[in-house]
Wavefront OBJ file of the C-alpha trace (Angstrom):
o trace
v -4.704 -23.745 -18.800
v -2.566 -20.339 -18.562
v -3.276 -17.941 -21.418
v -0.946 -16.106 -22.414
v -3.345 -12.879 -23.011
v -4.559 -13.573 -19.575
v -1.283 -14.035 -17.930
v -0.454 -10.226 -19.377
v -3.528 -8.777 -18.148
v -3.115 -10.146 -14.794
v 0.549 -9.042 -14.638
v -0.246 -5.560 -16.061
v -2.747 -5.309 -13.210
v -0.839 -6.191 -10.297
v 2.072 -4.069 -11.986
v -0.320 -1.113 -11.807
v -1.434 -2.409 -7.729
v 2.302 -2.644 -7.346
v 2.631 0.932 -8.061
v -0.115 1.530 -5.852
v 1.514 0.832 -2.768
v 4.059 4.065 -3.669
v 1.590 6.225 -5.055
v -1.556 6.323 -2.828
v -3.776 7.354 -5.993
v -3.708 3.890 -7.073
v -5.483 1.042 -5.772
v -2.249 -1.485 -4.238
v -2.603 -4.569 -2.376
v -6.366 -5.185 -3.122
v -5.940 -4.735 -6.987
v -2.934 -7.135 -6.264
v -5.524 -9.605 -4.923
v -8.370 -9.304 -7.297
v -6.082 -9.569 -10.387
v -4.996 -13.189 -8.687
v -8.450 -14.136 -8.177
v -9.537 -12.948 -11.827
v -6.683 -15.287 -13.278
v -8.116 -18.238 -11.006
v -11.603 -17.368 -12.077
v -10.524 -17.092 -15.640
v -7.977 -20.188 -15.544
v -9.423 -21.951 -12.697
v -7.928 -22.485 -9.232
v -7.173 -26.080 -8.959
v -5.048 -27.405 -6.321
v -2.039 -24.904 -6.345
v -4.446 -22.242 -7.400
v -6.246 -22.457 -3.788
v -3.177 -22.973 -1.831
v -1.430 -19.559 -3.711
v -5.063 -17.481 -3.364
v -4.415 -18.621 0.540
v -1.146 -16.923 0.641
v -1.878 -14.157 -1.304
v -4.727 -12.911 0.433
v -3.098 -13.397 3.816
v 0.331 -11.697 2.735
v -2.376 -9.325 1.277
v -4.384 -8.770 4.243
v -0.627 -8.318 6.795
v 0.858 -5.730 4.580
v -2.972 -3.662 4.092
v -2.673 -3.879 8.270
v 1.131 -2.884 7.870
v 0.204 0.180 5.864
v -2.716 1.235 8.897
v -1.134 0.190 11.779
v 2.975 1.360 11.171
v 2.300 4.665 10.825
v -0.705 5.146 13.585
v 2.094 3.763 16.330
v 4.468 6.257 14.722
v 2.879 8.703 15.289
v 1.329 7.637 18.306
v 4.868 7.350 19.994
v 5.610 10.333 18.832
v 3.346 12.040 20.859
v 1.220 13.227 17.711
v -2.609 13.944 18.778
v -5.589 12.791 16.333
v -6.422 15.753 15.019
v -3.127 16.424 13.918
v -3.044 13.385 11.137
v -6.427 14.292 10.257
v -4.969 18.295 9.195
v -2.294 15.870 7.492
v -4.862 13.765 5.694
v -6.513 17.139 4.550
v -3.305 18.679 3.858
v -2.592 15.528 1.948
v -5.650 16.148 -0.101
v -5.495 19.303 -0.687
v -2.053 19.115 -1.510
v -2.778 16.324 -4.284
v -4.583 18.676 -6.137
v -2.760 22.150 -5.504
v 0.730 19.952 -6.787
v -0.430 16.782 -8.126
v 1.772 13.722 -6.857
v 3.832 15.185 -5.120
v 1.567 17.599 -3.206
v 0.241 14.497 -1.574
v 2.869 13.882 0.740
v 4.235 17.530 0.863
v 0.512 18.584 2.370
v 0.344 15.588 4.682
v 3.353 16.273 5.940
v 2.791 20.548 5.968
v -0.628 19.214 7.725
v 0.934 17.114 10.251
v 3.520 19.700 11.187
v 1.103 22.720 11.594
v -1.388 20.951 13.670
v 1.134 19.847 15.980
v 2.647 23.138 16.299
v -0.900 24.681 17.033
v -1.512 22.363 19.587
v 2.076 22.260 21.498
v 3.225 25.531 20.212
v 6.779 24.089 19.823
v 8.339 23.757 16.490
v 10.572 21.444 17.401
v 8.046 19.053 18.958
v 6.115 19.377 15.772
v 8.714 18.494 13.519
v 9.710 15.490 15.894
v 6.145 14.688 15.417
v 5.663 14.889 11.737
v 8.765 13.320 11.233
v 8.054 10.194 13.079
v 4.929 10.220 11.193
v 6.659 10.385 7.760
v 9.329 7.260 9.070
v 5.819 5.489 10.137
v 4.359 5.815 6.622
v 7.916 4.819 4.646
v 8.081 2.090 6.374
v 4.480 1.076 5.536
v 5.142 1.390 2.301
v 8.198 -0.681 2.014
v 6.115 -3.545 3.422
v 3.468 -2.968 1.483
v 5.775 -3.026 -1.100
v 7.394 -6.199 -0.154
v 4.438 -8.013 0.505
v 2.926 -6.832 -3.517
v 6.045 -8.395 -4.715
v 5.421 -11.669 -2.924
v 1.979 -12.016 -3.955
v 3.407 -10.959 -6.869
v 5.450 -13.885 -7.002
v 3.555 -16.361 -5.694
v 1.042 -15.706 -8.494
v 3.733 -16.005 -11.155
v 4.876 -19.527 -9.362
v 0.524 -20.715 -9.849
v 0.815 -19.408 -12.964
v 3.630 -21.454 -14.405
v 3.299 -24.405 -12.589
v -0.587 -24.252 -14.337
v 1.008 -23.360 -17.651
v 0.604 -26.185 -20.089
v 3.737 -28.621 -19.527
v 5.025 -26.726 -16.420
l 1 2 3 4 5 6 7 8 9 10 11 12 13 14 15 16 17 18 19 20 21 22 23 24 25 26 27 28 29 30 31 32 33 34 35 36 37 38 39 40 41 42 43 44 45 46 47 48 49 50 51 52 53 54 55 56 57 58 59 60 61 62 63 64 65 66 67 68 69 70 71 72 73 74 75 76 77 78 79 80 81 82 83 84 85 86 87 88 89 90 91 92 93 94 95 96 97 98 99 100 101 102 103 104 105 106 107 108 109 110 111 112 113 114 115 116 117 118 119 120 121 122 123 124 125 126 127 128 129 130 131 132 133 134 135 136 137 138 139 140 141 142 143 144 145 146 147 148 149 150 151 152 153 154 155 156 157 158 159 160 161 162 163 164 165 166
């Protein structure tokens, strides 16, 4: 049954996956995952073990397609070309490490904006563009977010109803 030492652990880990879904550094969602299915490997799965690993990983799995998908139609309907969120990715990158943290978004964003404005040569459109981008990604990240804290959650509901007496 639920130790506490292992309960901890698992916590501490999806704490840090939880973070990860703000700061891109750190592993999110999938660390989320993988500390539930240590504490069923360590515990054992059992009935309500199984049916919370099936939520998790499909909660999992929508908000990792949340945080792909949200901001690609952003800036898709923004009118933002493909080679313009690459510059942002490299921007990002570089960014991370000219300014750590905060460089990250600062470059994608810097990225985003100057490859749209070499390609359309209008600063406007480019801003329209990398902000729609930048709306795109936030909102990623609050579902991402949101769906952390429900596997969150629905780990800490397996884990008491396992606890000894719960």
């Amino acid at each position: 049954m639920g130790s506490a030492l292992t309960i901890v652990l698992v916590a501490l880990a999806m704490v840090v996956g939880l973070a990860g879904t703000v700061v891109p550094i750190l592993p999110g969602l999938l660390l989320v995952w993988a500390a539930a299915v240590v504490y069923g490997l360590v515990e054992g799965f059992g009935t309500v073990g199984v049916i919370s690993m099936a939520v998790i990983t499909v909660v999992g799995a929508a908000g990792s397609v949340a945080g792909v998908v949200l901001p690609s139609r952003a800036a898709g309907g923004s009118g933002a070309a493909r080679s313009s969120l690459w510059l942002g990715v490299l921007g990002a990158v570089v960014g991370f490490f000219v300014v750590p943290v905060v460089g990250f978004p600062l470059g994608g964003a810097l990225g985003i904006y100057v490859g749209e404005q070499l390609r359309t040569g209008d600063p406007r459109a480019a801003a329209r563009a990398t902000r729609a981008t930048l709306r795109g990604f936030g909102a990623a990240v609050l579902v991402q977010l949101a769906a952390g804290v429900a596997m969150m959650a629905t780990w800490a509901g397996w884990a008491i109803l396992a606890w000894p007496g719960g």
